[in-house]
Every structure is written in C-alpha cells, then in structure tokens.
GUSE-495055 format. One record per residue (C-alpha): x, y, z. Coordinates in pm, 1 decimal, decimal comma, always signed. Example, Ala and Ser with C-alpha at 12.3 -4.5 7.8 and 13.67 -1.06 7.14 Angstrom:
+----------+----------+----------+
:        X :        Y :        Z :
+----------+----------+----------+
:  +1230,0 :   -450,0 :   +780,0 :
:  +1367,0 :   -106,0 :   +714,0 :
+----------+----------+----------+
//
This chain:
+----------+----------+----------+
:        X :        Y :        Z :
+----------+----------+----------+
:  -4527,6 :  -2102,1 : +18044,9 :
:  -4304,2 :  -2345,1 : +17956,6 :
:  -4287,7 :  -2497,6 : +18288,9 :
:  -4622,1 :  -2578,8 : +18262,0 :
:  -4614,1 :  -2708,7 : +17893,3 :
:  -4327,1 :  -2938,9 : +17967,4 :
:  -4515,3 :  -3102,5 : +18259,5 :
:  -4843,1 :  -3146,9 : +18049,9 :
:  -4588,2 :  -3318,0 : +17751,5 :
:  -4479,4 :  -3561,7 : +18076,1 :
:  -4796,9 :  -3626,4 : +18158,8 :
:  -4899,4 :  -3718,8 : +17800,2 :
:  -4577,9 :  -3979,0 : +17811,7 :
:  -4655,1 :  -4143,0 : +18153,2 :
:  -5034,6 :  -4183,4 : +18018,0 :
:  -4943,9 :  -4352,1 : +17726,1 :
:  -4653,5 :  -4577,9 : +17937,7 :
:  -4950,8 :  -4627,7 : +18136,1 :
:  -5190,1 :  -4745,9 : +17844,0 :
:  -4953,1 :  -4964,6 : +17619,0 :
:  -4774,4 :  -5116,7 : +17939,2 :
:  -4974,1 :  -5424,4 : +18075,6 :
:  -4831,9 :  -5414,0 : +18429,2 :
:  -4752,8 :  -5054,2 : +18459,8 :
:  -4523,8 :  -4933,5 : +18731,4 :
:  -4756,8 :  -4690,8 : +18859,3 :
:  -5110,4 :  -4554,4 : +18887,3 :
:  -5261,4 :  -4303,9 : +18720,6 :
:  -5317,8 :  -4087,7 : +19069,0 :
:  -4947,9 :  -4148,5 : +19085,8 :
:  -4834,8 :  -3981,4 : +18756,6 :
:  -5073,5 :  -3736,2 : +18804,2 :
:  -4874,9 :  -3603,3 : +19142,5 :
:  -4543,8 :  -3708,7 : +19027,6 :
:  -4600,7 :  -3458,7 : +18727,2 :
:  -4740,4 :  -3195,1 : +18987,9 :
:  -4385,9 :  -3219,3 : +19196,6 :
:  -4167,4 :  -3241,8 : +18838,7 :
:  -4367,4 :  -2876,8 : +18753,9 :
:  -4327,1 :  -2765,6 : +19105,1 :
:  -3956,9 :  -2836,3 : +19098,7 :
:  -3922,6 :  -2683,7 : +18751,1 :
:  -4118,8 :  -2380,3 : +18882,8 :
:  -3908,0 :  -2310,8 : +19181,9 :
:  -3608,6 :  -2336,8 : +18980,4 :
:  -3759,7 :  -2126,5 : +18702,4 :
:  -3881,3 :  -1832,5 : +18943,6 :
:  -3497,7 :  -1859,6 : +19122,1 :
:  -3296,0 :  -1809,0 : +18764,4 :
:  -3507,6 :  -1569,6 : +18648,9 :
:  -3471,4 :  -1391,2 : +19000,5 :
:  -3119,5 :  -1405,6 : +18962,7 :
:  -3139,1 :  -1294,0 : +18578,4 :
:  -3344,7 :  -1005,2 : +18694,9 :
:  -3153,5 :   -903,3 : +18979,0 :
:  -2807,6 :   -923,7 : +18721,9 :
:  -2987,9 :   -692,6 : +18457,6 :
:  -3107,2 :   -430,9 : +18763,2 :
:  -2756,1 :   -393,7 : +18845,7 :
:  -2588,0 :   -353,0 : +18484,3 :
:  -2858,7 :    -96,4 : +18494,8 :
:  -2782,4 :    +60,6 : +18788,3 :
:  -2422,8 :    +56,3 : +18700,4 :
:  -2503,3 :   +247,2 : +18370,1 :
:  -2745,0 :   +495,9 : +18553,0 :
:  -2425,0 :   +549,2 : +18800,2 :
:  -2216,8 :   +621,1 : +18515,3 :
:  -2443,4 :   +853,8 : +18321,6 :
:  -2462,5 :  +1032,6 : +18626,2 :
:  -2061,5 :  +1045,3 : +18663,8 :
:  -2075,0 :  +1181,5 : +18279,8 :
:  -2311,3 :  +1481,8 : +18347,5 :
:  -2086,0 :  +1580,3 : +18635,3 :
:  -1794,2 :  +1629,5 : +18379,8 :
:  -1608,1 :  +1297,8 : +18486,3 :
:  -1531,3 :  +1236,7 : +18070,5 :
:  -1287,9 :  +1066,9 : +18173,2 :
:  -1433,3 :   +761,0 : +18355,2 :
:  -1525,4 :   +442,6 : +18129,0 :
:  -1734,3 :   +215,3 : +18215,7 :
:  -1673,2 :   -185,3 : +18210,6 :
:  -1826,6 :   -381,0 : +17954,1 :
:  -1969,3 :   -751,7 : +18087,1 :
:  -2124,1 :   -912,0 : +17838,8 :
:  -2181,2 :   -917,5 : +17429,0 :
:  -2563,3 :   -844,9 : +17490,8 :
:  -2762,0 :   -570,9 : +17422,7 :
:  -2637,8 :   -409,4 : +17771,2 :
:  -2299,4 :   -443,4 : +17654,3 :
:  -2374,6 :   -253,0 : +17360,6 :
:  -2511,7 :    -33,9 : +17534,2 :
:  -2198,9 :     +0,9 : +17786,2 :
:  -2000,6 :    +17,0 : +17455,1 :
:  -2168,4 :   +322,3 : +17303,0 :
:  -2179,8 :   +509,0 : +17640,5 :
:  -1780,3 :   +424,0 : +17643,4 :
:  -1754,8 :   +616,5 : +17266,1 :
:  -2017,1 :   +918,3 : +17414,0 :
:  -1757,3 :   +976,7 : +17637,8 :
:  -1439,8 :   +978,8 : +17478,8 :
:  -1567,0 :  +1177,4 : +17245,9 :
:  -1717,7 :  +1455,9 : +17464,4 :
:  -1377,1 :  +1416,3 : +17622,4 :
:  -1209,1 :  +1547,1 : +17323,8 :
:  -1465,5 :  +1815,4 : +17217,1 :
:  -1417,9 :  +1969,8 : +17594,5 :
:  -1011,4 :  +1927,4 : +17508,7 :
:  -1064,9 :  +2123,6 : +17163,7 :
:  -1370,5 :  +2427,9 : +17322,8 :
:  -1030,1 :  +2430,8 : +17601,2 :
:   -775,8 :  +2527,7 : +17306,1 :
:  -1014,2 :  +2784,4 : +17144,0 :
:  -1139,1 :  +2961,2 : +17440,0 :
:   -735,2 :  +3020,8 : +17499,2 :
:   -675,8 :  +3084,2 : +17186,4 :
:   -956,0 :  +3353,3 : +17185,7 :
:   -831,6 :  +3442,1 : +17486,1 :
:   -457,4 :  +3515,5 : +17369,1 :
:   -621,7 :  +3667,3 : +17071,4 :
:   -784,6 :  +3905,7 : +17294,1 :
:   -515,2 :  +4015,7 : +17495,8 :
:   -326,5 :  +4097,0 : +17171,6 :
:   -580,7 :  +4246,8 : +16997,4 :
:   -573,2 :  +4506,2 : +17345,0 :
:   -256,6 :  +4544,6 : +17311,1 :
:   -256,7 :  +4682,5 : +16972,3 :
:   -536,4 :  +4922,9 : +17045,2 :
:   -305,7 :  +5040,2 : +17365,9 :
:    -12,9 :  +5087,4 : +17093,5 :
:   -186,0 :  +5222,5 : +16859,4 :
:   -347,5 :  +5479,2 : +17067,5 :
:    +36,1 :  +5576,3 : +17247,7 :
:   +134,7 :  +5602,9 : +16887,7 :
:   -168,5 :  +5840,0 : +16759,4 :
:   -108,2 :  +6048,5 : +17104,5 :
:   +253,8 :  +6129,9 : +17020,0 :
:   +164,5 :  +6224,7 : +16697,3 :
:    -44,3 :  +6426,3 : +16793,5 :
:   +173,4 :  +6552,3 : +17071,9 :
:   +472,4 :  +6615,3 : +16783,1 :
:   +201,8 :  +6750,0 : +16526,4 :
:    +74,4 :  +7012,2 : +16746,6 :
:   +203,2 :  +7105,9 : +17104,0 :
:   +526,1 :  +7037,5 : +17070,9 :
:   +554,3 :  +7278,7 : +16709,4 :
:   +365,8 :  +7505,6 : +16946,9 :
:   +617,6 :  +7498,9 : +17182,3 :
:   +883,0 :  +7576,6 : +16953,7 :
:   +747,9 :  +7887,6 : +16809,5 :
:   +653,4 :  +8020,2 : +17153,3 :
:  +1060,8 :  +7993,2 : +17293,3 :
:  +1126,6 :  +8145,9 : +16950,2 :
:   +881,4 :  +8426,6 : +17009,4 :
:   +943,1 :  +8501,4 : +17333,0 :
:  +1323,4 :  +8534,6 : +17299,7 :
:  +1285,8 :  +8760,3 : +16985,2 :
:  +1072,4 :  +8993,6 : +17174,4 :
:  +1314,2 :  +9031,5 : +17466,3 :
:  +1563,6 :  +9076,2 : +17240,0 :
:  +1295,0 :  +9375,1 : +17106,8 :
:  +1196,7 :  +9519,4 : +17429,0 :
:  +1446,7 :  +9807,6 : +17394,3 :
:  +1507,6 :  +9881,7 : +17007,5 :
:  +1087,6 :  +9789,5 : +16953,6 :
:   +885,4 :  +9820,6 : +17197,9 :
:   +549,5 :  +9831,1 : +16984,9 :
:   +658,5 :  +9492,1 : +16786,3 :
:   +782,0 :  +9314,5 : +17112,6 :
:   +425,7 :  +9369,7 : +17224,6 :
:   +231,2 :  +9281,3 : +16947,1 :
:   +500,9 :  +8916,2 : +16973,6 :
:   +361,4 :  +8929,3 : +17339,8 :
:    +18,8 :  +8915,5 : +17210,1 :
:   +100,6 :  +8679,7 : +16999,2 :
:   +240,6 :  +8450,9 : +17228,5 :
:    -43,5 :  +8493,0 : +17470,7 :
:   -272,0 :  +8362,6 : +17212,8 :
:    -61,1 :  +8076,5 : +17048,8 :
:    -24,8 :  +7954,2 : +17446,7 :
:   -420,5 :  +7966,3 : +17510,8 :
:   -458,7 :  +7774,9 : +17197,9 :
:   -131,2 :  +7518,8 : +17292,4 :
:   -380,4 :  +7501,1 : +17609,7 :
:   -687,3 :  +7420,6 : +17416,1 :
:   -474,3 :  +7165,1 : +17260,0 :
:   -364,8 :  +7012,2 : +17524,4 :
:   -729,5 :  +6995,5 : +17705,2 :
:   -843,1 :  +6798,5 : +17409,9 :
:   -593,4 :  +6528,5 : +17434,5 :
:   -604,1 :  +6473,0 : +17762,9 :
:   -978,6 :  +6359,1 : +17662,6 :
:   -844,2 :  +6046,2 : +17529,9 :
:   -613,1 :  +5957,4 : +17859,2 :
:  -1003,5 :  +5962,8 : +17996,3 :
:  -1088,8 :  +5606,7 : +18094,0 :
:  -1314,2 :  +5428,2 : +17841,7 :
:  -1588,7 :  +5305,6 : +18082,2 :
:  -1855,2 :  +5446,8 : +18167,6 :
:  -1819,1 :  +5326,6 : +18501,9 :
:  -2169,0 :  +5215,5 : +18608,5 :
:  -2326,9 :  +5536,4 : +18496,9 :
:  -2616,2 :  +5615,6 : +18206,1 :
:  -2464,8 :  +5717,9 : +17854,2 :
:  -2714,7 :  +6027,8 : +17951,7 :
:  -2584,5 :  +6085,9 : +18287,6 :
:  -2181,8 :  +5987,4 : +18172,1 :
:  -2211,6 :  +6255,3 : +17902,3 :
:  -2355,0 :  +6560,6 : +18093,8 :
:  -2071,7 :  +6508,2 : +18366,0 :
:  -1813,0 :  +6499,1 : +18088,4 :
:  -1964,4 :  +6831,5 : +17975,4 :
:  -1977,0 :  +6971,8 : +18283,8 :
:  -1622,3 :  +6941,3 : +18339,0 :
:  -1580,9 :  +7098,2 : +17977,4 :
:  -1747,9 :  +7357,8 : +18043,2 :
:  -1559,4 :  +7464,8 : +18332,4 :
:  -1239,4 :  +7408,9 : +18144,1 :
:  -1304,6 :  +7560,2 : +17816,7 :
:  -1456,4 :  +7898,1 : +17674,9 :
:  -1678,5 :  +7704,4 : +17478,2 :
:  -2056,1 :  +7688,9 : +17555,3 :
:  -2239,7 :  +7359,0 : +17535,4 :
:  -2604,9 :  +7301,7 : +17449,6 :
:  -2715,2 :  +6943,6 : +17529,7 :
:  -3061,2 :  +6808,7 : +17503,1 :
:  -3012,9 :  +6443,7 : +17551,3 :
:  -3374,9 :  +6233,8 : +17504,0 :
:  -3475,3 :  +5925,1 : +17507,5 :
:  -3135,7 :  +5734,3 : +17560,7 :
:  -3296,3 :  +5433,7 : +17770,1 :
:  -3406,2 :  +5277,6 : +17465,6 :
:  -3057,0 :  +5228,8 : +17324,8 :
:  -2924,6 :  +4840,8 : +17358,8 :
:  -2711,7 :  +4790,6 : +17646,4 :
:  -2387,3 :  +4763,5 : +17413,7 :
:  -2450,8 :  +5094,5 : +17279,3 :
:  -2373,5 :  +5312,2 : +17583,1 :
:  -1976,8 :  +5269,6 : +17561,6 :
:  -1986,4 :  +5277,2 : +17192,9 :
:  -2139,5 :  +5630,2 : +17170,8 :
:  -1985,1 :  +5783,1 : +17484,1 :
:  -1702,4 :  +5689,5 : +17333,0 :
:  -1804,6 :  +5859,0 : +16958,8 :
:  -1930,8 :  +6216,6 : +17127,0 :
:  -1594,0 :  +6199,9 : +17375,0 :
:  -1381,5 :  +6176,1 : +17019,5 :
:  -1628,4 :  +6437,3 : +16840,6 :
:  -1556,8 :  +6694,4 : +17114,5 :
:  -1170,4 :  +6608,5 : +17117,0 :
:  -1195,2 :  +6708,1 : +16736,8 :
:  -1387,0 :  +7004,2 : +16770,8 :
:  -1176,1 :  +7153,9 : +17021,7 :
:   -838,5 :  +7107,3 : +16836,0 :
:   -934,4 :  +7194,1 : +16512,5 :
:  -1327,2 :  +7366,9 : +16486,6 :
:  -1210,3 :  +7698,5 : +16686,5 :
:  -1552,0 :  +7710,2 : +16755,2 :
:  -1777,9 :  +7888,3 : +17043,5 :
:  -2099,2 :  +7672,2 : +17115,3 :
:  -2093,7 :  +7294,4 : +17079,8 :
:  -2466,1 :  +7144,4 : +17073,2 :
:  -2556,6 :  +6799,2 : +17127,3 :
:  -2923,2 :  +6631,1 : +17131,3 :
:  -3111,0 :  +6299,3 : +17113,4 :
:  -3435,4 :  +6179,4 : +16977,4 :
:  -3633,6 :  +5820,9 : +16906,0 :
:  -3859,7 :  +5863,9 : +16631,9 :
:  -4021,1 :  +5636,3 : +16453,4 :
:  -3818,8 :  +5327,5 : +16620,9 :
:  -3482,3 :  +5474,4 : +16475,6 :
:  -3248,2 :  +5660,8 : +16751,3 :
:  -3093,3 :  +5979,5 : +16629,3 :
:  -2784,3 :  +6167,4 : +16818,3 :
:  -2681,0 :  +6463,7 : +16677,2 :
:  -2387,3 :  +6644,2 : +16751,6 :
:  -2304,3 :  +7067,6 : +16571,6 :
:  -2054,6 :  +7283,6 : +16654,9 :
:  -2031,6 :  +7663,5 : +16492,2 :
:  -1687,6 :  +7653,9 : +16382,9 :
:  -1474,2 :  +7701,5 : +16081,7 :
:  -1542,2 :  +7324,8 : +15940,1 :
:  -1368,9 :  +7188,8 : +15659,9 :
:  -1433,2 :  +7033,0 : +15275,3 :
:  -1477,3 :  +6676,3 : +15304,0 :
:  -1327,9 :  +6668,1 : +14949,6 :
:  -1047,7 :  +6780,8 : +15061,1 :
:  -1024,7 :  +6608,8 : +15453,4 :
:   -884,7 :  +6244,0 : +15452,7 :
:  -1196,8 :  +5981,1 : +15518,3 :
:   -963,3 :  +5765,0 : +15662,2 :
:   -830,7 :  +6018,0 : +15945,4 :
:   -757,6 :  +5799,4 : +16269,4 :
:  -1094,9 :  +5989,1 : +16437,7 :
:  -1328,1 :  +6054,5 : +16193,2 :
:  -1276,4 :  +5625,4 : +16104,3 :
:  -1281,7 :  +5557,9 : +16460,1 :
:  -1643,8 :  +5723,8 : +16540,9 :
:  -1774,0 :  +5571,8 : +16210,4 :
:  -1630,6 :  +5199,7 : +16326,6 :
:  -1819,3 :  +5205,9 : +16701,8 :
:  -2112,0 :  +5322,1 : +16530,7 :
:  -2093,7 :  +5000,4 : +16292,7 :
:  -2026,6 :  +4783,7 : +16556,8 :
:  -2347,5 :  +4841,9 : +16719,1 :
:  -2549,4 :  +4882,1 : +16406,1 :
:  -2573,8 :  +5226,2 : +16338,3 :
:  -2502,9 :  +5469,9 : +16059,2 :
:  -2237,6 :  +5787,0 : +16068,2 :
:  -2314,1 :  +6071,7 : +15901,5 :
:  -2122,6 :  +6400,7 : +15898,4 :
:  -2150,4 :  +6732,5 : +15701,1 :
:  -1947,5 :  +7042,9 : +15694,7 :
:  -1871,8 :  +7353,0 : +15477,9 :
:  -1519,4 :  +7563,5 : +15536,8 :
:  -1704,1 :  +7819,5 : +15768,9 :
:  -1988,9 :  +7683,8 : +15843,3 :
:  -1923,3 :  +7430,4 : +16115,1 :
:  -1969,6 :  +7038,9 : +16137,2 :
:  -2249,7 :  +6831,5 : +16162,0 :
:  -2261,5 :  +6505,1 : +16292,4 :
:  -2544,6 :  +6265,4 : +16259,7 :
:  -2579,2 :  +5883,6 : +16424,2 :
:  -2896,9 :  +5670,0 : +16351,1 :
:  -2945,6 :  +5362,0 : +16485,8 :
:  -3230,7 :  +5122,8 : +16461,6 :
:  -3417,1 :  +5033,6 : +16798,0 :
:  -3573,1 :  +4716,3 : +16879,6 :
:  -3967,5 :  +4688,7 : +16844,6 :
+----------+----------+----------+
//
C-alpha cells in the first residue's frame, strides 16, 4: 500500500517537472517506467523486510511456545530471554513473573506436604503411646490385681489342706473361677493387639471371621445378622470394624454376659448397626462418658458421619446403636 502510493506521489512530481519545464529532461513514456522500476524496487525491498520482520516474530514465537512447553513440564526454573521492549517482550516479561511465581508456590505446597507429613507421623505416634499406655492400665487394673489374689489364694489354701479341708476347697473353687475370668480378661485385650486393617476383606466378611474366632475362644454365643453393608462409603469399613472390635472387648471384660447379638439394616437411606449383649450393664449416670472406649467408638463413628447411641440398665444388658446416613 504504501509502495504503491509513494510511486503514484512520484509520478504526480515528474508530471508536473514535465509540464512547467520547457525542455524537460525526459518523456512522459519515460517517467511513466522510471516510476514502474522506483515501485518495483520499493516492492522488492518492502516484501524482503517484511519477510525478515515476519520470520523474526515466528521465532520469538516459537521461542515462547518452547518455553511454555518447558513450564508445563515443571522446569519453573528456566526464564526465558527478553529481546525487545515490544509487545513480545512483554509478553516474555510476564511469562518470566508466571514462573517465578509458580516456582515459589511449588517451594511452599513442598513445606506443607512435609509438614503434614511430620504431623502425621506424630500424630501416629501418639495414638501408638496412647494405646501402650491404656493397655498397661488395663493390664495393672485388672490381670495383674487378678494375679495377686490368685498367689494369695492358692497359698492360703495349701496352707488349709490339712487343718480345713472343706474351706481349702471352696478357695480352690474360687481360684478356678477368678483364673477363667483373669482368662476372659486377658482374651479381650489381646483384641486390641489385633491389627487395625481390615486387610482387603468386606467389613461383613472381616467381622464374621473375628466372631468366628470368638466363638471358639469364649463361652459366649454370638448372633450376627449382618445386612446390607455394601452400601456403606468406602471409609466406613475400618471405622466400624474397628467400633464392634472395641464393643466386644468391653463386653467381654466387664458385661459377664452369655449371648452377644449383632445386626445390620438400610432403611430408608439411613444405615443402622446394632450391637446387644444380655449382661449385667451399668447406669450411664453413674459410668464416666469420657471412658477411653466408650469416647473412642463414639469418635470413629463421627468421623465418618454417623451417630452413637448406647443404652443400658444395671441388669439388663447394653445396647448399642450406630446410624449413619447413606448416599442417594
């Protein structure tokens, strides 16, 4: 375009020369091809800078496609050099900024996945304290006083074998029982050296093993009719394995109870797990809400959104009830 409106402007000017110049130097058919070669020259040279414009913006292009590529391959490091004060260049510029600061949001996601990570490990090994602490209570508060009275009984009652025969038996008797229960005892903490995983298996299919082993362990009978336990959310298997494993534990140290029963039902999009034993139960008036277990079930049943729920009456057993919402 402005090739050709320059050499229209000289051919205007060489007319006019022409017109106001008496003995003019050349001919009209002259200036009309002498402005043809002046807009050929201009065109040649126009077509070869623009080329070489062209070809100079492809590859500041290229060179920014290159380093956007570098950038999604994690290379936050790189920069790339800026060449001119154009609009490329500010482009360059702001690509240089993108990545720096990328760089140091990756730096800072770095330090708080370790920190998390730290914070993880420690928060494990507090539960793995905690739980060596609550087992040697236990151990103190009941097998080891168990223990005790049973070498006390037993040497009084040798010492009565001669002078009192009928009272060294009825100590035997007494021992015999006071050792079944130490046993019963000892059965139900050994539940919590059990590992915590489920190990591939179905909550339904990890809870009738564990009370099949039970049942060959214990005089207690079990009752289980365990429905509908697909439609649980996948974080809930663990959770509630984890809640009936720490209901049974308490039953059999403290219930002194005969049948244990434990079902399942989905009604009405709410899950329901219910777990009874026939034992001697105890006044939640009276019982500590705060007691290690009892808090412990209610807390895994929180975490996955459900609701604990227990009942019991000195003599008439314990009732345990979870709900928990299913998804539509």
């Amino acid at each position: 375009m402005f090739t050709l409106f320059g050499s229209v402007i000289l051919f205007l000017i060489m007319q006019v020369h022409i017109l106001l110049d008496d003995t003019p130097v050349i001919s009209l058919q002259e200036s009309v091809l002498l402005t043809l070669a002046v807009a050929f020259v201009f065109m040649v040279l126009t077509f070869y800078l623009g080329s070489q414009s062209s070809q100079m913006v492809v590859r500041r292009i290229d060179k920014i496609t290159s380093y956007v590529s570098r950038l999604g391959s994690g290379k936050y490091h790189d920069r790339i050099t800026v060449d001119d004060n154009d609009e490329i260049g500010l482009m360059e510029l702001e690509l240089n900024r993108l990545a720096q600061t990328m760089q140091e949001q990756v730096k800072s996601l770095q330090r708080v996945a370790s920190e998390r990570s730290s914070l993880e490990k420690q928060a494990q090994q507090a539960v793995i304290i905690e739980e060596r602490q609550r087992f040697a209570r236990d151990l103190h508060d009941s097998i080891s006083q168990q223990l005790f009275a049973l070498n006390m009984m037993s040497s009084a009652s040798v010492r009565l074998l001669d002078s009192n025969s009928d009272e060294a038996k009825s100590m035997i008797v007494q021992i015999s029982q006071i050792a079944e229960k130490a046993q019963g005892e000892m059965r139900a903490l050994l539940l919590h050296l059990r590992p915590i995983e489920l190990k591939g298996e179905t909550l339904r299919g990890g809870l009738l093993k564990l009370i099949r082993e039970l049942e060959h362990k214990t005089p207690i009978a079990f009752e289980t009719h365990l429905l509908h336990m697909d439609l649980l959310p996948e974080n809930a298997d663990e959770h509630l394995f984890r809640v009936v494993q720490e209901a049974i534990s308490n039953i059999l140290r403290h219930a002194n109870a005969s049948k244990i029963i434990i079902r399942s039902e989905a009604k009405t999009n709410t899950f329901n797990l219910f777990i009874q034993d026939d034992g001697k139960g105890f006044d939640l008036a009276e019982k500590k809400w705060t007691s290690y277990g009892l808090q412990t079930m209610r807390e895994r049943c929180e975490e996955i959104g459900g609701k604990f729920e227990i009942r019991s009456k000195k003599d008439e057993g314990t009732y345990i009830n979870i709900r928990i919402l299913l998804e539509e």
